[in-house]
N, C-alpha and C positions, 0 to 999 in steps of 0.2 A: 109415251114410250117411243122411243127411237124403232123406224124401220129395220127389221130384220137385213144381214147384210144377205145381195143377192148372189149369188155363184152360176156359172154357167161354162160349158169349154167351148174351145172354139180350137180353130187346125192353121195354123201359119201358112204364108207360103211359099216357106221351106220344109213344108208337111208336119213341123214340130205342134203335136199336140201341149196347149195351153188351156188353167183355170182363168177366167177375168170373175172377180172377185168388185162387188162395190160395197165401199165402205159405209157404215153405219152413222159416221160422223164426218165432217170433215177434218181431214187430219188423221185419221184412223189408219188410211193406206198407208201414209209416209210412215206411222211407229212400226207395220207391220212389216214392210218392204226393207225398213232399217233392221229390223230383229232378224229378220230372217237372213240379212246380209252377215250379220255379225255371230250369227249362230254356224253359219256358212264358213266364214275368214277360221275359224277351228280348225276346220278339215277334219272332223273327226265321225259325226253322224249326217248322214244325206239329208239334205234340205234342199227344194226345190229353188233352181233359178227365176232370179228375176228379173224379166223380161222390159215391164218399164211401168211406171206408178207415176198420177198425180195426187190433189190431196183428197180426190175422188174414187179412183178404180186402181187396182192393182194389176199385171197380168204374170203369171207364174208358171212354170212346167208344171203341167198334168203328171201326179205320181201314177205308175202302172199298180193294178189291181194284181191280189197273190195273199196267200194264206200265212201268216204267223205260222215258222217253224222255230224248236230249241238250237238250233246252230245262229241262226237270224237275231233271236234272242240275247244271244251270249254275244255275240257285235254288237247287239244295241247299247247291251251293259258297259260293254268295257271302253265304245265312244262318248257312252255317256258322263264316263267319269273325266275321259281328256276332253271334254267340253267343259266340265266346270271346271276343270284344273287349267283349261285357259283363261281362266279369271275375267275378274272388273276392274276396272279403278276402284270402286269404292261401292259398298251396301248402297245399293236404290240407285246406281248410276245407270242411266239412260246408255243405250248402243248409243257407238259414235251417228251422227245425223239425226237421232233418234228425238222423242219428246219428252219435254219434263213434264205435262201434263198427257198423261195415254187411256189405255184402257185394255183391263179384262177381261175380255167378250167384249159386254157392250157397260158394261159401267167403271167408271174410270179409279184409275190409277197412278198416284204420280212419282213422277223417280226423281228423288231430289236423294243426292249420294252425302252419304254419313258414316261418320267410322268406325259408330259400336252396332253391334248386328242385335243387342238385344234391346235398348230403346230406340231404333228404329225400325226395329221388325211390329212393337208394338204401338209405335208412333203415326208408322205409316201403312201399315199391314195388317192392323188389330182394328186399332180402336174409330179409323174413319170408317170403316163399315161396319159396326157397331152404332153406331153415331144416323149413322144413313138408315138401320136398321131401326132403330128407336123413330126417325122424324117420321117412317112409312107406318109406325104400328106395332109392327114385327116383334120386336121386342118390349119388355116391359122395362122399365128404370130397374128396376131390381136386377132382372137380366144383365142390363147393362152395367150393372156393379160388379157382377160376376167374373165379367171380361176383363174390369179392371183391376180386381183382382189377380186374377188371373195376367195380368202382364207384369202388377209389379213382382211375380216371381220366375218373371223368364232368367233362365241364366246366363250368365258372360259364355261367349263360343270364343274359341280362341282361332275357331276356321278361318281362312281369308275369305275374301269377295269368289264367289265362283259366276261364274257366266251360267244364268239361270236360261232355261225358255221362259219358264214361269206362269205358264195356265198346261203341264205337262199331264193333261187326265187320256183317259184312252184314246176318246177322237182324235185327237190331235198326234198319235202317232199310227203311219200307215206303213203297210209292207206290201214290197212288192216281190215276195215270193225268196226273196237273197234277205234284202235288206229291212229295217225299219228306216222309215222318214218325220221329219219332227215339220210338222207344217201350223198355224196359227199361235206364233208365238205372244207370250205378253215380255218378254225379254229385258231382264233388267240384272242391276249384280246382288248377289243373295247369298243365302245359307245352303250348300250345295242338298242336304237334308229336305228342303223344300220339296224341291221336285219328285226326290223319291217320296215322299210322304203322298206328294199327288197320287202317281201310281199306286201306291197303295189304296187311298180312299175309295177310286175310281176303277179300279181293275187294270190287269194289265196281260194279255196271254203271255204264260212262260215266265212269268214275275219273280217264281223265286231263281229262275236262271239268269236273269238281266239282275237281279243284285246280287247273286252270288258272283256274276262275271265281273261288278264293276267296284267288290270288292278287293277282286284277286287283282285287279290294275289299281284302285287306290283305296285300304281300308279306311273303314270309316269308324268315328271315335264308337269307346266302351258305350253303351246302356243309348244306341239308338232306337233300340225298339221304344222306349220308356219316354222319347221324343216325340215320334212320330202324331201323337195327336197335338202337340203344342204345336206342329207344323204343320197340322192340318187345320188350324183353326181361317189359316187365309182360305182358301179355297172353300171352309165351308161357310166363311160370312158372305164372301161372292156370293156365291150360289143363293146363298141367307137376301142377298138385297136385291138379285136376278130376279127368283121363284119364290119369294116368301117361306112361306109356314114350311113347305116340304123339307129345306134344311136347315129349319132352326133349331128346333128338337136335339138334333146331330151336332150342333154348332155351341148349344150349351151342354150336354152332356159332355164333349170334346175339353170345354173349359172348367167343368166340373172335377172333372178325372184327373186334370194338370194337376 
Protein backbone atom coordinates (compact mmCIF):
# COMPACT_ATOMS: atom_id res chain seq x y z
CA UNK A 1 0.00 0.00 0.00
CA UNK A 2 1.08 3.43 -0.97
CA UNK A 3 2.45 6.03 1.84
CA UNK A 4 -0.10 8.08 3.31
CA UNK A 5 0.13 11.54 1.71
CA UNK A 6 2.10 13.78 4.26
CA UNK A 7 0.72 17.45 5.05
CA UNK A 8 2.25 19.99 7.07
CA UNK A 9 2.16 24.19 6.97
CA UNK A 10 4.76 26.16 6.86
CA UNK A 11 4.73 30.63 6.69
CA UNK A 12 6.39 32.38 3.56
CA UNK A 13 8.21 35.16 3.58
CA UNK A 14 5.80 37.25 2.90
CA UNK A 15 4.13 35.85 6.10
CA UNK A 16 1.59 34.08 3.76
CA UNK A 17 0.61 31.08 5.54
CA UNK A 18 0.98 27.82 3.25
CA UNK A 19 -0.16 23.70 3.33
CA UNK A 20 3.02 21.67 1.56
CA UNK A 21 1.21 18.60 0.78
CA UNK A 22 3.42 15.28 -0.51
CA UNK A 23 1.96 13.30 -2.80
CA UNK A 24 1.15 9.64 -2.64
CA UNK A 25 2.31 8.91 -6.05
CA UNK A 26 4.27 10.48 -8.44
CA UNK A 27 2.19 12.50 -10.45
CA UNK A 28 -0.48 12.77 -7.81
CA UNK A 29 0.58 16.71 -7.21
CA UNK A 30 0.30 17.72 -10.78
CA UNK A 31 -3.73 16.08 -11.03
CA UNK A 32 -4.12 17.83 -7.77
CA UNK A 33 -2.61 21.32 -8.56
CA UNK A 34 -4.50 21.06 -12.12
CA UNK A 35 -7.88 20.38 -10.35
CA UNK A 36 -7.63 22.82 -8.13
CA UNK A 37 -6.55 25.28 -10.87
CA UNK A 38 -9.69 24.63 -12.91
CA UNK A 39 -11.95 24.44 -10.17
CA UNK A 40 -10.45 28.00 -9.35
CA UNK A 41 -10.71 29.43 -13.32
CA UNK A 42 -14.97 29.15 -12.23
CA UNK A 43 -14.65 31.82 -9.83
CA UNK A 44 -17.46 30.56 -8.28
CA UNK A 45 -16.51 28.59 -4.77
CA UNK A 46 -12.89 29.43 -2.88
CA UNK A 47 -10.41 27.16 -3.49
CA UNK A 48 -7.04 27.51 -2.26
CA UNK A 49 -4.14 29.08 -4.36
CA UNK A 50 -1.35 27.53 -5.80
CA UNK A 51 1.56 28.36 -4.86
CA UNK A 52 3.96 25.98 -6.81
CA UNK A 53 3.88 21.87 -7.52
CA UNK A 54 6.19 19.25 -8.79
CA UNK A 55 5.39 15.67 -9.52
CA UNK A 56 6.25 15.34 -5.79
CA UNK A 57 4.87 18.13 -3.38
CA UNK A 58 2.33 20.54 -3.68
CA UNK A 59 2.26 24.03 -1.85
CA UNK A 60 -1.19 25.71 -1.33
CA UNK A 61 -2.86 28.54 0.97
CA UNK A 62 -3.61 27.45 4.29
CA UNK A 63 -7.59 27.86 4.54
CA UNK A 64 -8.36 29.90 7.91
CA UNK A 65 -10.27 27.73 10.57
CA UNK A 66 -14.24 28.89 11.40
CA UNK A 67 -17.49 27.15 12.08
CA UNK A 68 -20.11 26.16 9.18
CA UNK A 69 -22.87 28.85 9.46
CA UNK A 70 -26.59 28.68 7.10
CA UNK A 71 -25.68 31.98 5.35
CA UNK A 72 -22.08 30.19 4.41
CA UNK A 73 -24.18 27.29 3.44
CA UNK A 74 -26.47 28.94 1.16
CA UNK A 75 -22.96 30.41 -0.95
CA UNK A 76 -21.63 27.23 -1.01
CA UNK A 77 -25.00 25.98 -2.65
CA UNK A 78 -25.48 28.48 -5.13
CA UNK A 79 -21.41 28.45 -6.21
CA UNK A 80 -21.77 25.12 -6.33
CA UNK A 81 -24.22 24.91 -9.02
CA UNK A 82 -22.08 27.82 -11.16
CA UNK A 83 -19.18 25.36 -10.90
CA UNK A 84 -20.88 22.73 -12.60
CA UNK A 85 -22.65 24.85 -14.87
CA UNK A 86 -18.98 25.87 -15.96
CA UNK A 87 -18.91 22.60 -17.51
CA UNK A 88 -16.32 20.14 -19.35
CA UNK A 89 -15.37 19.24 -22.60
CA UNK A 90 -16.73 16.05 -22.26
CA UNK A 91 -17.75 13.07 -19.41
CA UNK A 92 -14.28 11.91 -17.68
CA UNK A 93 -12.31 14.87 -19.37
CA UNK A 94 -9.24 15.42 -17.37
CA UNK A 95 -8.74 19.57 -16.30
CA UNK A 96 -6.70 21.28 -18.74
CA UNK A 97 -2.80 20.07 -17.62
CA UNK A 98 -4.50 17.58 -15.88
CA UNK A 99 -3.85 13.47 -16.11
CA UNK A 100 -5.58 10.89 -18.03
CA UNK A 101 -4.47 8.36 -15.57
CA UNK A 102 -5.12 10.17 -11.63
CA UNK A 103 -6.60 9.14 -8.56
CA UNK A 104 -9.20 9.33 -5.75
CA UNK A 105 -7.45 9.53 -2.57
CA UNK A 106 -5.09 7.18 -3.10
CA UNK A 107 -6.60 4.67 -5.77
CA UNK A 108 -6.74 5.63 -9.08
CA UNK A 109 -8.91 6.93 -11.48
CA UNK A 110 -8.88 7.65 -15.09
CA UNK A 111 -10.36 10.46 -17.23
CA UNK A 112 -10.59 9.32 -20.51
CA UNK A 113 -13.68 11.95 -22.02
CA UNK A 114 -16.80 10.14 -23.63
CA UNK A 115 -20.10 11.44 -24.61
CA UNK A 116 -22.72 9.28 -23.06
CA UNK A 117 -22.74 9.91 -19.39
CA UNK A 118 -24.35 6.48 -18.78
CA UNK A 119 -21.93 3.98 -20.25
CA UNK A 120 -19.18 5.78 -19.20
CA UNK A 121 -20.34 6.48 -15.67
CA UNK A 122 -20.54 2.63 -15.78
CA UNK A 123 -17.61 1.96 -17.85
CA UNK A 124 -15.38 4.02 -15.93
CA UNK A 125 -16.88 4.79 -12.57
CA UNK A 126 -18.65 1.34 -11.87
CA UNK A 127 -17.40 -1.53 -12.84
CA UNK A 128 -13.18 -0.83 -12.60
CA UNK A 129 -13.79 -0.78 -8.98
CA UNK A 130 -15.90 -3.65 -8.81
CA UNK A 131 -13.22 -5.38 -10.72
CA UNK A 132 -10.34 -4.25 -8.24
CA UNK A 133 -12.91 -5.29 -5.66
CA UNK A 134 -13.34 -8.88 -6.65
CA UNK A 135 -9.14 -9.40 -7.55
CA UNK A 136 -8.68 -8.05 -3.38
CA UNK A 137 -11.63 -10.60 -2.10
CA UNK A 138 -13.94 -7.96 -1.17
CA UNK A 139 -16.41 -9.08 -3.29
CA UNK A 140 -17.85 -12.19 -4.31
CA UNK A 141 -18.46 -12.99 -8.42
CA UNK A 142 -22.08 -12.99 -7.64
CA UNK A 143 -21.66 -9.48 -6.04
CA UNK A 144 -20.09 -8.62 -9.03
CA UNK A 145 -23.06 -9.58 -11.24
CA UNK A 146 -25.00 -7.49 -9.23
CA UNK A 147 -23.08 -4.20 -10.20
CA UNK A 148 -23.56 -5.37 -13.70
CA UNK A 149 -26.63 -5.59 -13.40
CA UNK A 150 -27.11 -2.87 -12.08
CA UNK A 151 -25.17 -0.63 -14.78
CA UNK A 152 -26.98 -2.09 -17.55
CA UNK A 153 -30.06 -0.14 -16.25
CA UNK A 154 -28.40 3.21 -15.81
CA UNK A 155 -30.38 5.69 -17.72
CA UNK A 156 -29.63 8.12 -20.63
CA UNK A 157 -29.10 11.89 -18.75
CA UNK A 158 -29.64 14.40 -20.97
CA UNK A 159 -27.26 16.80 -18.40
CA UNK A 160 -24.18 18.19 -20.19
CA UNK A 161 -20.62 17.73 -18.78
CA UNK A 162 -20.50 19.69 -15.50
CA UNK A 163 -17.06 20.55 -13.94
CA UNK A 164 -17.02 17.96 -11.03
CA UNK A 165 -14.58 18.29 -7.88
CA UNK A 166 -15.23 14.71 -7.69
CA UNK A 167 -14.27 13.09 -4.24
CA UNK A 168 -16.87 16.05 -2.80
CA UNK A 169 -17.42 14.24 0.86
CA UNK A 170 -17.19 16.44 3.90
CA UNK A 171 -13.53 16.72 4.49
CA UNK A 172 -12.90 18.02 1.72
CA UNK A 173 -14.99 21.13 2.16
CA UNK A 174 -13.74 23.71 4.83
CA UNK A 175 -15.07 27.06 6.32
CA UNK A 176 -13.65 29.64 7.29
CA UNK A 177 -16.35 31.17 9.29
CA UNK A 178 -17.86 33.44 5.77
CA UNK A 179 -17.12 30.96 3.41
CA UNK A 180 -16.89 27.23 2.38
CA UNK A 181 -13.60 25.96 0.40
CA UNK A 182 -13.42 22.88 -1.83
CA UNK A 183 -9.78 21.65 -1.39
CA UNK A 184 -8.53 17.69 -2.48
CA UNK A 185 -10.14 17.56 -5.65
CA UNK A 186 -10.47 14.39 -7.85
CA UNK A 187 -11.62 16.71 -10.72
CA UNK A 188 -12.80 15.65 -13.84
CA UNK A 189 -16.21 16.30 -16.19
CA UNK A 190 -19.36 14.45 -14.86
CA UNK A 191 -22.97 14.08 -13.86
CA UNK A 192 -23.43 17.48 -11.91
CA UNK A 193 -25.78 14.72 -9.49
CA UNK A 194 -22.45 13.17 -8.43
CA UNK A 195 -21.16 15.44 -6.26
CA UNK A 196 -24.48 16.25 -4.54
CA UNK A 197 -24.98 12.57 -4.09
CA UNK A 198 -21.38 12.76 -2.34
CA UNK A 199 -22.55 15.19 0.20
CA UNK A 200 -25.34 13.33 0.86
CA UNK A 201 -23.60 9.89 1.74
CA UNK A 202 -21.00 11.57 3.75
CA UNK A 203 -22.70 14.47 5.65
CA UNK A 204 -22.73 17.75 5.07
CA UNK A 205 -23.50 20.87 7.89
CA UNK A 206 -26.46 22.80 6.68
CA UNK A 207 -27.12 20.15 3.65
CA UNK A 208 -30.51 20.80 3.17
CA UNK A 209 -29.58 24.72 2.82
CA UNK A 210 -26.70 24.16 0.18
CA UNK A 211 -29.17 22.24 -2.04
CA UNK A 212 -32.01 24.06 -1.61
CA UNK A 213 -29.57 27.16 -2.46
CA UNK A 214 -28.13 25.53 -5.46
CA UNK A 215 -31.56 24.60 -6.58
CA UNK A 216 -32.90 28.07 -6.52
CA UNK A 217 -29.62 29.17 -9.01
CA UNK A 218 -30.12 25.84 -11.13
CA UNK A 219 -32.82 23.27 -10.73
CA UNK A 220 -32.22 20.17 -10.95
CA UNK A 221 -34.15 17.30 -13.07
CA UNK A 222 -37.71 15.49 -11.59
CA UNK A 223 -37.10 12.20 -9.36
CA UNK A 224 -33.36 13.15 -7.98
CA UNK A 225 -33.96 11.83 -4.98
CA UNK A 226 -34.73 8.26 -6.67
CA UNK A 227 -30.92 8.87 -8.14
CA UNK A 228 -29.00 9.63 -5.64
CA UNK A 229 -27.80 5.95 -4.69
CA UNK A 230 -27.00 5.14 -8.53
CA UNK A 231 -24.66 8.06 -7.82
CA UNK A 232 -23.46 6.98 -4.88
CA UNK A 233 -22.44 3.73 -6.02
CA UNK A 234 -18.78 5.63 -7.11
CA UNK A 235 -17.93 6.85 -3.99
CA UNK A 236 -18.96 3.87 -2.32
CA UNK A 237 -16.85 1.30 -4.44
CA UNK A 238 -13.78 3.72 -3.60
CA UNK A 239 -14.13 3.60 -0.28
CA UNK A 240 -15.16 -0.46 -1.22
CA UNK A 241 -11.24 -0.91 -2.61
CA UNK A 242 -9.63 1.84 0.05
CA UNK A 243 -11.22 0.08 3.38
CA UNK A 244 -12.76 -3.09 2.34
CA UNK A 245 -15.52 -4.77 4.16
CA UNK A 246 -16.60 -1.53 5.97
CA UNK A 247 -18.14 -0.25 2.68
CA UNK A 248 -19.21 -2.96 0.81
CA UNK A 249 -22.22 -3.88 2.61
CA UNK A 250 -23.41 -0.14 1.70
CA UNK A 251 -22.00 -0.50 -1.98
CA UNK A 252 -24.33 -3.59 -2.56
CA UNK A 253 -27.28 -2.61 -0.85
CA UNK A 254 -26.75 0.89 -2.91
CA UNK A 255 -26.94 -1.43 -6.25
CA UNK A 256 -29.54 -3.59 -4.84
CA UNK A 257 -32.05 -0.63 -4.40
CA UNK A 258 -31.16 0.82 -8.16
Amino acid sequence: MSEPVAVREAVLDDGREVVIKRGHAPGATVAEAAGLRWLASAGTVPVPAVHSHDRHRLVIDRVPAGRPSASAAERFGRGLAGLHTAGAPAFGAPPPDGLSDAWIGRAPMANVPAGDWASWYASDRVLPYVRLAVDAGTFEPSEAALFERACARIPASAEPPARLHGDLWNGNVLWDGREAWLIDPAAHGGHRETDLAMLHLFGCPHLDRVIAAYEEATPLADGRRDRIGLHQLFPLLVHTVLFGQSYAGQAVVAARSF
